[in-house]
C-alpha positions in Angstrom: 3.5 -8.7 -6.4 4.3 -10.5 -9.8 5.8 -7.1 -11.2 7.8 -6.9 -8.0 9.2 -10.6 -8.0 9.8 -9.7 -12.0 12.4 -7.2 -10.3 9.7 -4.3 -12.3 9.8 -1.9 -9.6 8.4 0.9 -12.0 5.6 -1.4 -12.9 5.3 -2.3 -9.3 4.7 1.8 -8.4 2.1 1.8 -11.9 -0.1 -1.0 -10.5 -0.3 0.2 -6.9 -0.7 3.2 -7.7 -4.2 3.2 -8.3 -4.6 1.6 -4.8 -3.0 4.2 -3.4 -4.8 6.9 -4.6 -8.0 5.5 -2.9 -9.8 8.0 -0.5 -9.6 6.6 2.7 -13.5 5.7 2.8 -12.8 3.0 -0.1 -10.3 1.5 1.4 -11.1 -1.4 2.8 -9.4 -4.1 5.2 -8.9 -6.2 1.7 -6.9 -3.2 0.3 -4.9 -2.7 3.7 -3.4 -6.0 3.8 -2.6 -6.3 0.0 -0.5 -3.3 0.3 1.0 -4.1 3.6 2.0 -7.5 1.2 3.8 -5.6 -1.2 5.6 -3.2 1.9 6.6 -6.5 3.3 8.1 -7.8 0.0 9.7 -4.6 -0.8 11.4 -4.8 2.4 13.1 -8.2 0.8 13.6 -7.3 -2.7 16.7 -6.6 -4.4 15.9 -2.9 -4.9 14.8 -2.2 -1.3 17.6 0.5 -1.2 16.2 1.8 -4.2 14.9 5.4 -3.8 11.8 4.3 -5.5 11.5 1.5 -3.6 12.0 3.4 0.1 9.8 6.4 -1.2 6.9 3.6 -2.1 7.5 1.6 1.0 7.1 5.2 3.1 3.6 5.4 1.5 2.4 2.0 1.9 3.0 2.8 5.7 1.2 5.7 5.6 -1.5 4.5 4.0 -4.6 3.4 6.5 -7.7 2.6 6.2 -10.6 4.0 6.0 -12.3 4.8 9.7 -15.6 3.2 10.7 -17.9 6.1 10.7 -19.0 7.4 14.4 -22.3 6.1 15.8 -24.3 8.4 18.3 -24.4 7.2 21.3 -27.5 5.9 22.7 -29.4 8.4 25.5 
């Protein structure tokens, strides 16, 4: 976020990045919201129009979290 208010939209993409590239087990409901923060604020900044910044803000919504895993049913 402090990349992204320093108008660093490349640094912005180099710090998420490794977010991003989670698997989807390790991403937990922390993770979800910080980088539904940075979508948010993306949508605001002065680059939204940006390529960079539309391509990253199309990831960040893509990006969910990881799915409980399935419980048997009891008999």
């Amino acid at each position: 976020m402090v990349r992204l208010h320093d108008d660093q939209l490349d640094g912005t993409v180099d710090a998420l990045r490794p977010v991003l590239d989670l698997p989807p087990a390790q991403r937990n409901r922390g993770i979800v919201v910080s980088a539904r923060r940075v979508h948010r604020a993306l949508g605001h900044s002065p680059a939204r129009t940006s390529h960079l910044a539309r391509e990253l803000r199309e990831e960040i919504a893509q990006y969910a979290p990881a799915t409980p895993p399935a419980t048997a049913l009891p008999r």
